[in-house]
PATOR-926507 format. One line per field, with one value per residue (C-alpha): residue number from 1; x, y, z; residue in one letter. Coordinates in nm, 2 decimals. Each point is the difference from the previous one (the first is absolute). Layout:
% PATOR-926507
num c(NUM / ...)
X c(X / ...)
Y c(Y / ...)
Z c(Z / ...)
residuo c(a / ...)
//
This chain:
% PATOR-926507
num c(1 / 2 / 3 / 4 / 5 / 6 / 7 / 8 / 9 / 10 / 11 / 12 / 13 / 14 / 15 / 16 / 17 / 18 / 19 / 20 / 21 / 22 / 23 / 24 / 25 / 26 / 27 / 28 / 29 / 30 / 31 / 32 / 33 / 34 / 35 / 36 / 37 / 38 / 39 / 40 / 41 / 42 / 43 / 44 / 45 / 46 / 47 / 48 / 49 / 50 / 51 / 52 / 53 / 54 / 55 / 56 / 57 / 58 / 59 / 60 / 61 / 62 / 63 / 64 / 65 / 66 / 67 / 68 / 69 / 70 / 71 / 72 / 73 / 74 / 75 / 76 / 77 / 78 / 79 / 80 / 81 / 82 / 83 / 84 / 85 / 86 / 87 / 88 / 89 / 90 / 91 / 92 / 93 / 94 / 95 / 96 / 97 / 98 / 99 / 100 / 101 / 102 / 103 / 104 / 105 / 106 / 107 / 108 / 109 / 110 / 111 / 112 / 113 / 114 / 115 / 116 / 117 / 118 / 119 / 120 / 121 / 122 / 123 / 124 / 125 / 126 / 127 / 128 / 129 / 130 / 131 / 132 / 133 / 134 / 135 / 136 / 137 / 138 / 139 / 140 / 141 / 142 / 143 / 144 / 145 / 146 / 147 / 148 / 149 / 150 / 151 / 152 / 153 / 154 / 155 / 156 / 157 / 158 / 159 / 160 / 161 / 162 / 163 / 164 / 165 / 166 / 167 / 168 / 169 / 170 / 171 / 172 / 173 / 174 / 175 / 176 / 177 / 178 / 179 / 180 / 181 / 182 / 183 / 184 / 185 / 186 / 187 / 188 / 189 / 190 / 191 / 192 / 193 / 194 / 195 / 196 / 197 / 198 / 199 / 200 / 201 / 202 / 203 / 204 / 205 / 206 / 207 / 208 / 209 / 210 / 211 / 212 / 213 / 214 / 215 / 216 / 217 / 218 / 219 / 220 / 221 / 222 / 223 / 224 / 225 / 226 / 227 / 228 / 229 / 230 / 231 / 232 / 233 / 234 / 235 / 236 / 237 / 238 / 239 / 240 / 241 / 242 / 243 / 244 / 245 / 246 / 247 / 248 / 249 / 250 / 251 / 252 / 253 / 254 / 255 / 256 / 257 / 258 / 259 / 260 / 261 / 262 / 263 / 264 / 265 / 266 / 267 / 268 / 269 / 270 / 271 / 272 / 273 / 274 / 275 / 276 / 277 / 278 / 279 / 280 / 281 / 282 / 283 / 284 / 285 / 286 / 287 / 288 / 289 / 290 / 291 / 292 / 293 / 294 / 295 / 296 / 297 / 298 / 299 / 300 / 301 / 302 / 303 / 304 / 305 / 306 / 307 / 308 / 309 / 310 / 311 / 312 / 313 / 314 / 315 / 316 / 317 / 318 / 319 / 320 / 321 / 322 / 323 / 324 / 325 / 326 / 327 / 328 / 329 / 330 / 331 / 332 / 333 / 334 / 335 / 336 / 337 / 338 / 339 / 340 / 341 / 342 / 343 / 344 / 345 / 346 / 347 / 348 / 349 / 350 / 351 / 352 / 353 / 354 / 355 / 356 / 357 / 358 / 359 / 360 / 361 / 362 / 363 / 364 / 365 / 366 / 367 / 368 / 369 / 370 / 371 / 372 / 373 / 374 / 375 / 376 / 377 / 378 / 379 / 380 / 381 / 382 / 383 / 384 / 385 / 386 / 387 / 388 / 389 / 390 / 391 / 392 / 393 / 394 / 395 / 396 / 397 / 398 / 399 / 400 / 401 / 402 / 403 / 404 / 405 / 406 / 407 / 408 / 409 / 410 / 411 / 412 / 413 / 414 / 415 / 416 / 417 / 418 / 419 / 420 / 421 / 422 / 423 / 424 / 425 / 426 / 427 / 428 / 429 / 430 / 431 / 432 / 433 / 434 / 435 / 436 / 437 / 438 / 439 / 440 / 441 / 442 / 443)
X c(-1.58 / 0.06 / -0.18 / 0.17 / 0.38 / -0.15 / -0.08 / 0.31 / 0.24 / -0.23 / 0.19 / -0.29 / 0.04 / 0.39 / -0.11 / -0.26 / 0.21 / 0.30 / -0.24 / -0.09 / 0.32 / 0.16 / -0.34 / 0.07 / 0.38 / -0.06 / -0.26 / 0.32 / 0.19 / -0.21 / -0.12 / 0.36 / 0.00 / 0.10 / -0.18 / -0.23 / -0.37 / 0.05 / 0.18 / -0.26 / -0.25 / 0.19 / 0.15 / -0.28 / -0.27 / -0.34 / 0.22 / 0.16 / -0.24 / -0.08 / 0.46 / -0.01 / -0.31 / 0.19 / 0.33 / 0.09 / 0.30 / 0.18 / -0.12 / 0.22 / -0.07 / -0.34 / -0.27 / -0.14 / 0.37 / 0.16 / -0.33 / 0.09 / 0.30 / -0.06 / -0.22 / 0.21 / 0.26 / -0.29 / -0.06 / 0.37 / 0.05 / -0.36 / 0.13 / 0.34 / -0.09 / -0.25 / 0.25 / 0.26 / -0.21 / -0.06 / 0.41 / 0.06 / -0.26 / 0.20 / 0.32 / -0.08 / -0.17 / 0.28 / -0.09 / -0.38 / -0.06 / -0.41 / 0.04 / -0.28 / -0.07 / 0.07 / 0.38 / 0.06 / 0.08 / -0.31 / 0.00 / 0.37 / 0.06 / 0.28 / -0.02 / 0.28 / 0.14 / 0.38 / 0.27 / 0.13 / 0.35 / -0.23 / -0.27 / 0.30 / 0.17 / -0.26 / 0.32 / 0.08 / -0.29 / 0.07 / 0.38 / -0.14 / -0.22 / 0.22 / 0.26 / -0.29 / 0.01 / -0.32 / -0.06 / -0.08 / -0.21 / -0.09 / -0.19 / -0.14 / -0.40 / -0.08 / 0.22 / -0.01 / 0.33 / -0.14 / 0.23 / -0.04 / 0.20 / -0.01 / 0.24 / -0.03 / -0.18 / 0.04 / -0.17 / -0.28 / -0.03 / 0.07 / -0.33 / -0.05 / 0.31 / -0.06 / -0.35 / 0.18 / 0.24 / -0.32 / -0.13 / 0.29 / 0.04 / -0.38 / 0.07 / 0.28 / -0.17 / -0.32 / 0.27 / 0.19 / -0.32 / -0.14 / 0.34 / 0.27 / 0.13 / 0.11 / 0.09 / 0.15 / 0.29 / 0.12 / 0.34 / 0.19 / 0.40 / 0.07 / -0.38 / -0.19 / -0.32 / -0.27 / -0.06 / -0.38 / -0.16 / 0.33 / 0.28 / 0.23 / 0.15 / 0.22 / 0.29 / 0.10 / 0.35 / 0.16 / -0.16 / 0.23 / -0.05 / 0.25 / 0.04 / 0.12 / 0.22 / -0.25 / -0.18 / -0.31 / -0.08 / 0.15 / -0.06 / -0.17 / 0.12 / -0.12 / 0.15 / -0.26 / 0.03 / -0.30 / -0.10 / -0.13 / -0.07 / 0.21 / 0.33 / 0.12 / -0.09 / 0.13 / 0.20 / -0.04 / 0.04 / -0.35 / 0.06 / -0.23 / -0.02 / 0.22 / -0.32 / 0.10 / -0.22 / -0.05 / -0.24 / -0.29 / 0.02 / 0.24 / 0.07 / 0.06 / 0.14 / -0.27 / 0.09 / 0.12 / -0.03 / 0.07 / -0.19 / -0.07 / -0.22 / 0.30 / 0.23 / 0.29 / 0.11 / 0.31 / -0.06 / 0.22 / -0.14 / 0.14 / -0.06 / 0.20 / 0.13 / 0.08 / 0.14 / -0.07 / -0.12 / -0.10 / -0.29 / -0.12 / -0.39 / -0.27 / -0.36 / -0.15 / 0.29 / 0.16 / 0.29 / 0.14 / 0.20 / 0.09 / -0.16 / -0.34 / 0.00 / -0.11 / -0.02 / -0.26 / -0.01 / -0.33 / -0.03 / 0.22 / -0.08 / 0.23 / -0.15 / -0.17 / -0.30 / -0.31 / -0.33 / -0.32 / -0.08 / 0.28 / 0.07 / 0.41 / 0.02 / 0.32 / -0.04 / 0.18 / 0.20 / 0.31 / 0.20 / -0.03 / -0.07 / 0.04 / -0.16 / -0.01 / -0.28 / 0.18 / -0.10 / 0.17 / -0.14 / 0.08 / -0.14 / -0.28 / -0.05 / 0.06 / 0.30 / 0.11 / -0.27 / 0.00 / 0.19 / 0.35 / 0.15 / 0.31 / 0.01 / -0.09 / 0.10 / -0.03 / -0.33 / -0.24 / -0.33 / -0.19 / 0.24 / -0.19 / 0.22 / -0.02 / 0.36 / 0.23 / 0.29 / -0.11 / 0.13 / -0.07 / 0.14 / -0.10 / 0.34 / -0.04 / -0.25 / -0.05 / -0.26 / 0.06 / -0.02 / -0.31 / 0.01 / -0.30 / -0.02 / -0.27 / -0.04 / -0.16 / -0.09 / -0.18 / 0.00 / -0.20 / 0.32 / 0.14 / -0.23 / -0.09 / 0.40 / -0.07 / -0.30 / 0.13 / 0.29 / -0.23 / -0.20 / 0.26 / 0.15 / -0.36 / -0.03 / 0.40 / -0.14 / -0.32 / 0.15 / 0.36 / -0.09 / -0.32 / -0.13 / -0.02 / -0.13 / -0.01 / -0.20 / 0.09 / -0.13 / 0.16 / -0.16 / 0.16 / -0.12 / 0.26 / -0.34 / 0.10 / -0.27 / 0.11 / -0.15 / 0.14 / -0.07 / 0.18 / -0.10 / 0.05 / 0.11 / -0.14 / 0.03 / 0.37 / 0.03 / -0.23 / 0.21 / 0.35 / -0.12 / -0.08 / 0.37 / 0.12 / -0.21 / 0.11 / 0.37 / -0.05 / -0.17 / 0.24 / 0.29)
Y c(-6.97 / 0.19 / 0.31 / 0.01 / -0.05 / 0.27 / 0.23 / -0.03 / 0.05 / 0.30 / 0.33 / 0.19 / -0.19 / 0.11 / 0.32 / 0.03 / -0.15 / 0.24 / 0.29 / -0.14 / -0.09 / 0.35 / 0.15 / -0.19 / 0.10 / 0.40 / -0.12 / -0.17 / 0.28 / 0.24 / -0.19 / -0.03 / -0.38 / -0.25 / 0.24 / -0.08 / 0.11 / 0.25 / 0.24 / -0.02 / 0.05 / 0.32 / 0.14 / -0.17 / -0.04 / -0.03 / -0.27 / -0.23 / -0.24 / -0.05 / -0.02 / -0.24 / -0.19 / -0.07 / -0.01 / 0.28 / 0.10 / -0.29 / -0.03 / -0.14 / -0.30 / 0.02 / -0.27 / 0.23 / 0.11 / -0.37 / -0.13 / 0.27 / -0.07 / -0.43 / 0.10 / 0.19 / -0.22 / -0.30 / 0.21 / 0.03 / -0.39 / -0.07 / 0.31 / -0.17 / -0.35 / 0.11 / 0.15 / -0.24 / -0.27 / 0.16 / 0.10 / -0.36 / -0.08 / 0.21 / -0.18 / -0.33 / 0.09 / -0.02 / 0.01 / 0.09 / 0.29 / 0.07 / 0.16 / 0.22 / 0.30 / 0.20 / -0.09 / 0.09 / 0.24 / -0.07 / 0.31 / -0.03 / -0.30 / -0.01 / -0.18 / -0.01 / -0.19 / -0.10 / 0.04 / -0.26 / -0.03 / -0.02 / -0.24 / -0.19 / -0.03 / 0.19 / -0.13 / 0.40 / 0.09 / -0.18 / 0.08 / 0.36 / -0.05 / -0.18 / 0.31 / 0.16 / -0.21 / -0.15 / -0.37 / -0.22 / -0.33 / -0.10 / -0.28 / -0.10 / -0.06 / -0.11 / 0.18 / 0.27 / 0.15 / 0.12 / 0.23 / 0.08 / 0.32 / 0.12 / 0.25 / 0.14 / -0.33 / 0.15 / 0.31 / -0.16 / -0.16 / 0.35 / 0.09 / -0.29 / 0.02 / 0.37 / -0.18 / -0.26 / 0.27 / 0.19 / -0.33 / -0.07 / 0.37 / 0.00 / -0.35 / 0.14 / 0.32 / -0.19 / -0.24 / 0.32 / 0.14 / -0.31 / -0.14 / 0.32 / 0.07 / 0.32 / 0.12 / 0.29 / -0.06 / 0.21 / -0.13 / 0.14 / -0.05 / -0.33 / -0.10 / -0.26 / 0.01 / -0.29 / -0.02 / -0.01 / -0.33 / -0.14 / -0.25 / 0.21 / 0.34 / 0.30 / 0.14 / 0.31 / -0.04 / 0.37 / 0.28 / 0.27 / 0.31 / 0.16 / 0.36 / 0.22 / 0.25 / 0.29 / -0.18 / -0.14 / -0.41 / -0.19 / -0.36 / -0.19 / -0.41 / -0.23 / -0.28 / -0.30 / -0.34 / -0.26 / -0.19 / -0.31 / -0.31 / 0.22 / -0.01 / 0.28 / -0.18 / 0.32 / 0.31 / 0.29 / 0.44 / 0.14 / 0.35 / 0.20 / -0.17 / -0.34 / -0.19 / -0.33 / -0.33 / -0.28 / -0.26 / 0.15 / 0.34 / 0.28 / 0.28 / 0.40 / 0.28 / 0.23 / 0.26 / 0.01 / 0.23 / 0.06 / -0.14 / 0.36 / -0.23 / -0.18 / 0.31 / 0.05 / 0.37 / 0.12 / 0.28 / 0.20 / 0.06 / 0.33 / 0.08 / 0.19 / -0.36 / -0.14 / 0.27 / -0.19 / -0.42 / -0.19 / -0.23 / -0.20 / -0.13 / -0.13 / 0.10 / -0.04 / -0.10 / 0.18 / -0.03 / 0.18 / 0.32 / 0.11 / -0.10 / 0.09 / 0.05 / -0.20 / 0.07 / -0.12 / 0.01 / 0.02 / 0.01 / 0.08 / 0.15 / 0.02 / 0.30 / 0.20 / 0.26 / 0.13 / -0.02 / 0.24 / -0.18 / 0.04 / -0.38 / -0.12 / -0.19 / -0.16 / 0.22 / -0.29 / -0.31 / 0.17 / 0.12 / 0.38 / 0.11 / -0.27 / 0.10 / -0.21 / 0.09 / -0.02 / -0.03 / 0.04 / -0.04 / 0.02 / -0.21 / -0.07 / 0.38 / 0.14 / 0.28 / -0.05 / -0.04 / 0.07 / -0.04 / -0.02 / 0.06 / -0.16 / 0.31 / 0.23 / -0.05 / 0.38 / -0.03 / 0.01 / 0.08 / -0.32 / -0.02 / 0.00 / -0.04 / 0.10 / -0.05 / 0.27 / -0.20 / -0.31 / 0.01 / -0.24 / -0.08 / -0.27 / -0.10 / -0.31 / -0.18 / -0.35 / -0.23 / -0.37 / -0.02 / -0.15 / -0.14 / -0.06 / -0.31 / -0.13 / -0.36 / -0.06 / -0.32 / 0.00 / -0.34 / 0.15 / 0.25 / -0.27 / -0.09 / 0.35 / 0.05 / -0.33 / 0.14 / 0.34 / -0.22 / -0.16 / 0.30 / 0.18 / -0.27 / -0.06 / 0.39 / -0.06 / -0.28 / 0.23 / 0.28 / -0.12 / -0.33 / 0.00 / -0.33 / -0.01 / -0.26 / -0.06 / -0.29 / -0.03 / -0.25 / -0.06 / -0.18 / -0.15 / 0.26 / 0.26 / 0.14 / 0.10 / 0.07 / 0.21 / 0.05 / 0.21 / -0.01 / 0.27 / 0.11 / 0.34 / 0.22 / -0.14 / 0.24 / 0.02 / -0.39 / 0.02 / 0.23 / -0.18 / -0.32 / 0.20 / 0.14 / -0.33 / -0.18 / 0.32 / -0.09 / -0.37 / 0.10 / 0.25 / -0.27)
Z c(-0.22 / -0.29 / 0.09 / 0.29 / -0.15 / -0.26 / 0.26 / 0.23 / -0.32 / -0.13 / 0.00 / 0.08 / 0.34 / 0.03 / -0.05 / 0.23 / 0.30 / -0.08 / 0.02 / 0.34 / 0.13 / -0.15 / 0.18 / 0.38 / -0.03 / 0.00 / 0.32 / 0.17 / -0.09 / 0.12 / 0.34 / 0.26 / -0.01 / 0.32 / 0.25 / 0.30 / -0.02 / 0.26 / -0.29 / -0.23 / 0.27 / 0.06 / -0.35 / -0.24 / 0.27 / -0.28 / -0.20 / 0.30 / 0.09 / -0.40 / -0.06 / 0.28 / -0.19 / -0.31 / 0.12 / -0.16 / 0.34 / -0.14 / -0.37 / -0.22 / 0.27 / -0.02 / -0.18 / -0.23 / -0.14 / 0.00 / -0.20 / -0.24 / -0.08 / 0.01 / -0.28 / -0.18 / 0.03 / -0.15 / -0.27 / -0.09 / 0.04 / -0.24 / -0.25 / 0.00 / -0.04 / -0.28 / -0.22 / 0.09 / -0.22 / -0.30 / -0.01 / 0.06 / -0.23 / -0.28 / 0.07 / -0.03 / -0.34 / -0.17 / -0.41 / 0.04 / -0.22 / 0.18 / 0.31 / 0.23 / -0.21 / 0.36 / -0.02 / -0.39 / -0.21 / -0.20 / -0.22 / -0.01 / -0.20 / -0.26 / -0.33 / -0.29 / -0.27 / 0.05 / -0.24 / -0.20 / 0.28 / 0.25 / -0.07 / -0.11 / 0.27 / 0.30 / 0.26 / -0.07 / 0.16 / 0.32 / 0.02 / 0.00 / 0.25 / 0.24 / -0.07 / 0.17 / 0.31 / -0.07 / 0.13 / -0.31 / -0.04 / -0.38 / -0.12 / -0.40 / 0.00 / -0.35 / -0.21 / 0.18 / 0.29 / 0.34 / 0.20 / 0.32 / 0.17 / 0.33 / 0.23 / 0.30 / 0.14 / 0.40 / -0.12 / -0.05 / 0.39 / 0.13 / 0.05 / 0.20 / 0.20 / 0.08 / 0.11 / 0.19 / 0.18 / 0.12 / 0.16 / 0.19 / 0.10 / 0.12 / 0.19 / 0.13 / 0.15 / 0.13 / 0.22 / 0.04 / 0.17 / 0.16 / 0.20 / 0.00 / 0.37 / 0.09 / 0.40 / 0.10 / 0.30 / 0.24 / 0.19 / 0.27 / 0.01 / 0.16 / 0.03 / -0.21 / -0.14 / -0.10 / -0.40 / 0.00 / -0.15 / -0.01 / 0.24 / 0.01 / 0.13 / -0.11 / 0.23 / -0.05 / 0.09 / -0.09 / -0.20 / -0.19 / -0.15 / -0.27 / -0.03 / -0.31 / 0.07 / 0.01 / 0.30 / -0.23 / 0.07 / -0.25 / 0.07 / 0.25 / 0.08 / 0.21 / 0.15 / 0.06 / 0.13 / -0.06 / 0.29 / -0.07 / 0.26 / 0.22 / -0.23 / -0.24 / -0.34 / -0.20 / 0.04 / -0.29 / -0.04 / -0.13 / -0.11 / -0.23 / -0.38 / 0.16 / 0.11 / 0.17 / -0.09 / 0.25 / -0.11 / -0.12 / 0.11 / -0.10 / 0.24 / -0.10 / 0.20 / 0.01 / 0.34 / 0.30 / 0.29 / 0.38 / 0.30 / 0.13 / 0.26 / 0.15 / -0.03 / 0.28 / 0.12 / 0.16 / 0.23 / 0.17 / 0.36 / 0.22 / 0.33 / 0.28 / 0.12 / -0.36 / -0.23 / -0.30 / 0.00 / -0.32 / 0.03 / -0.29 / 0.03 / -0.23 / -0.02 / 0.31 / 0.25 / 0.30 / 0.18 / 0.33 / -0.04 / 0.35 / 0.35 / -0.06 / -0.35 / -0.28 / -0.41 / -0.21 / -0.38 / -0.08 / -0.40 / -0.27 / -0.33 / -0.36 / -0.14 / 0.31 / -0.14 / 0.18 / -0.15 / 0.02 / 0.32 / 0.15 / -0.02 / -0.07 / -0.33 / -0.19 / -0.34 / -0.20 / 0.08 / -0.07 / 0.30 / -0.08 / 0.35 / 0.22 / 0.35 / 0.32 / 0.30 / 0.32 / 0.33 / 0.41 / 0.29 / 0.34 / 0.28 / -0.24 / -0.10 / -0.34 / 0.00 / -0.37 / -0.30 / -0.39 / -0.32 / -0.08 / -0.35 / -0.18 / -0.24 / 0.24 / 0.35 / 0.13 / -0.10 / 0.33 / -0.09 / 0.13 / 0.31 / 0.30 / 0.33 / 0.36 / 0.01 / -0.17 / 0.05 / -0.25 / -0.39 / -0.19 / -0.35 / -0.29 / -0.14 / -0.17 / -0.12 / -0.23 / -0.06 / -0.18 / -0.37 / -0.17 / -0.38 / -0.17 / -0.23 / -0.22 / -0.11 / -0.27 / -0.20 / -0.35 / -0.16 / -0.29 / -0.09 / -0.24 / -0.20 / -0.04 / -0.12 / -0.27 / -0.07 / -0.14 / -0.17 / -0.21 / -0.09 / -0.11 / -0.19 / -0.16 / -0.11 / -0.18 / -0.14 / -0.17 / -0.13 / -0.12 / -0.11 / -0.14 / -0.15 / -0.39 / -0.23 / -0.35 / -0.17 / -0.34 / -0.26 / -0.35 / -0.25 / -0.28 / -0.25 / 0.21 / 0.13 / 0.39 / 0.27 / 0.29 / 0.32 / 0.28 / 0.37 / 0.24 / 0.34 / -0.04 / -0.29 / -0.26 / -0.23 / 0.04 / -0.02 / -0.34 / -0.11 / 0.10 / -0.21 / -0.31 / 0.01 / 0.06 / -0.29 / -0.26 / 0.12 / -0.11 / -0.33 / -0.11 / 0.06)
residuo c(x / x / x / x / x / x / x / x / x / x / x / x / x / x / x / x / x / x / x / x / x / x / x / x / x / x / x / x / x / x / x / x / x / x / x / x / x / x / x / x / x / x / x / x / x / x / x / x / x / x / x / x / x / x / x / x / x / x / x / x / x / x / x / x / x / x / x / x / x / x / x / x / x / x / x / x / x / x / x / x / x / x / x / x / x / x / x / x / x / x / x / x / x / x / x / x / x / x / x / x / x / x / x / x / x / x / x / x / x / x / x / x / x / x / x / x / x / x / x / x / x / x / x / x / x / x / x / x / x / x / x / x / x / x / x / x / x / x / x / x / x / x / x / x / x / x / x / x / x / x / x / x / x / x / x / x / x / x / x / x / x / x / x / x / x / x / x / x / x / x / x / x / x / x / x / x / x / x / x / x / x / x / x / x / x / x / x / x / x / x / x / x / x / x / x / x / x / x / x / x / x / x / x / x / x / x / x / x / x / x / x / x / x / x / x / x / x / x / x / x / x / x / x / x / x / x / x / x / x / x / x / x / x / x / x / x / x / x / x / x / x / x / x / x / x / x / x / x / x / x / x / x / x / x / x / x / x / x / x / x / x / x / x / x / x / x / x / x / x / x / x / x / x / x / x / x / x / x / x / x / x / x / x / x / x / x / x / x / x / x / x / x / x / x / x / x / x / x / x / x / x / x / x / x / x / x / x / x / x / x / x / x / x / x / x / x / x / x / x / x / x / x / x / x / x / x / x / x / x / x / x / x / x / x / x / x / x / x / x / x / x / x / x / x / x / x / x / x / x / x / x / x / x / x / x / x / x / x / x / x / x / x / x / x / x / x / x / x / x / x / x / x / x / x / x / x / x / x / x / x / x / x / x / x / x / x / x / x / x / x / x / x / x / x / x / x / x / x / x / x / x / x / x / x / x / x / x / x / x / x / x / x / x / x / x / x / x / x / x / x / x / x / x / x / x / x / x / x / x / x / x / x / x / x / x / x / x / x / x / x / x / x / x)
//
């Protein structure tokens, strides 16, 4: 058992499984994680099958990863636990003037004879020392004083609680990356969607979108209702950096958009009997105009562009040149077919009609408001937060109070045996107790 507690608190070991971790973190970096093996197969197609092997699509989830870290985090907890007994150890040695060679200032010992007002009365010594802020615990042995004086007492545990932050930090990634949630949500106005995994649902109940004066999108809100059990349970506004919690999950305002899909037109229909009627029509319906006449809307597109094919494509989501494809017939027979323009309604390039009579014109057009939510759950995120707490407060705790002992034993001659312990400058310390012992001499 103790080869293996040796091993698993060796620092060879830390550093071999930081080189690895360091090594499989540039490989997630590199690799687009949370993808489906069809887009390695077709951007890293000699590689997929062998990401897909070893996890590597979603690797900070995968076995090999997680067993890296577990025993990095063992390593910290054996490292931790090692050094937390010989501290202990020191502390509740409390006059004891042999201690492990590995923890003293061996070559650094300090011997001197006291002057007469000292030996006489060596209470100086310690009122000095507590001026100092040092901790001090005295006891007589055979003639001869102990004193023991310590500072900085939490600087000494820093180490460890820097040790004891990364363990909670690690734990609190690994349940980070074996129980988050996240879902992306898509809501129409006035339609409710299904939470996955979960009993309840979201209702997005009115969605708003703030404008600065220049025209540029300044805020987007969303009004939601949950449904639960077939009752509102909550009511709340999500807007971008205002996430709303409800149980477990917290939801963010991430976009929104417009249904193009379900879009509804307003055309303006003329013919020799009708000078000018308005019509309004999804995609895909028809409706009568005259006796023998009927309008059909046949698709509609935001951003209207052509490609190399000569295929019609939306360029963007973004209603930039909103286009709707129109079609009339007569007893069955077409007399009216092509594009209409909102920008550009004289424009009749992809008119074809047998009828010179027939104008049509787009002039209106809207389509209901999407938001896009994501829910989001990570049960790890706190102990993460408690985690970089304590390992901050552990790294104060190293470098401005750093743990200083003196161990000093007066015999009755005035003969005075000093020996100094500090975890780091140790010259300076030296040199701070020969200053203070010339300031006691010369008084």
């Amino acid at each position: 058992m103790s080869g293996v507690f040796r091993f698993l608190s060796s620092v060879r070991l830390a550093v071999v499984l930081l080189i690895l971790i360091i090594l499989l973190s540039i490989i997630g970096t590199l690799i687009p994680q949370g993808q489906e093996l069809s887009f390695y197969q077709n951007y890293l197609p000699r590689v997929a099958n062998l990401i897909a092997f070893l996890g590597f699509n979603h690797l900070y989830r995968s076995p090999l990863f997680l067993s890296l870290v577990f025993l990095f985090l063992l390593n910290l907890l054996f490292c931790s636990v090692k050094q937390l007994g010989a501290k202990s150890k020191r502390l509740k040695s409390k006059y004891g003037l042999a201690f492990d060679s590995s923890c003293e200032l061996e070559s650094e010992k300090i011997r001197l004879k006291l002057p007469k007002h000292l030996k006489a009365d060596p209470n100086l010594l310690i009122f000095t020392l507590q001026k100092k802020k040092y901790q001090i615990k005295t006891a007589t042995e055979n003639d001869r004083k102990i004193i023991l004086a310590r500072r900085g007492i939490p600087g000494l545990f820093g180490p460890e609680i820097v040790h004891l932050g990364l363990m909670i930090i690690i734990i609190g990634g690994l349940v980070s990356a074996l129980l988050s949630y996240r879902t992306s949500i898509t809501i129409i106005e006035g339609e409710t969607a299904k939470i996955p995994g979960k009993n309840f649902s979201l209702r997005l109940d009115k969605f708003t979108t703030e404008y600065y004066p220049n025209g540029s999108v300044k805020d987007w809100k969303s009004s939601v209702s949950v449904i639960e059990d077939n009752q509102v349970r909550a009511s709340a506004l999500i807007e971008v950096n205002h996430p709303f919690k409800y149980g477990s999950l917290s939801f963010y305002q991430m976009s929104y958009g417009q249904d193009w899909e379900k879009a509804a037109v307003e055309l303006e229909v003329k013919t020799k009997e009708t000078p000018g009627r308005r019509i309004t029509l999804k995609a895909g319906e028809m409706t009568k105009i005259d006796q023998g006449l009927t309008i059909r809307v046949l698709s509609f597109v935001p951003d209207f562009q052509i490609d190399s094919a000569g295929q019609v494509f939306s360029r963007s989501p973004d209603p930039n040149n909103p286009a709707a494809l129109v079609e009339i017939q007569s007893e069955g027979q077409p007399v009216f077919s092509g594009w209409v323009f909102y920008l550009y309604p004289d424009f009749t390039r992809f008119h074809r009609k047998t009828r010179p009579d027939l104008e049509v014109t787009l002039k209106k057009f809207e389509a209901p408001v999407f938001s896009v939510l994501e829910a989001s759950s990570d049960p790890g995120s706190k102990l993460v937060w408690i985690g970089s707490a304590l390992l901050m407060l552990g790294l104060l705790f190293s470098f401005y109070l750093p743990y200083k002992e003196l161990r000093i034993l007066v015999d009755s001659s005035g003969q005075v045996k000093i020996l100094p312990y500090a975890r780091k400058n140790r010259d300076g310390f030296l040199r701070e107790i020969e200053q203070l012992l010339e300031d006691l001499i010369e008084k």
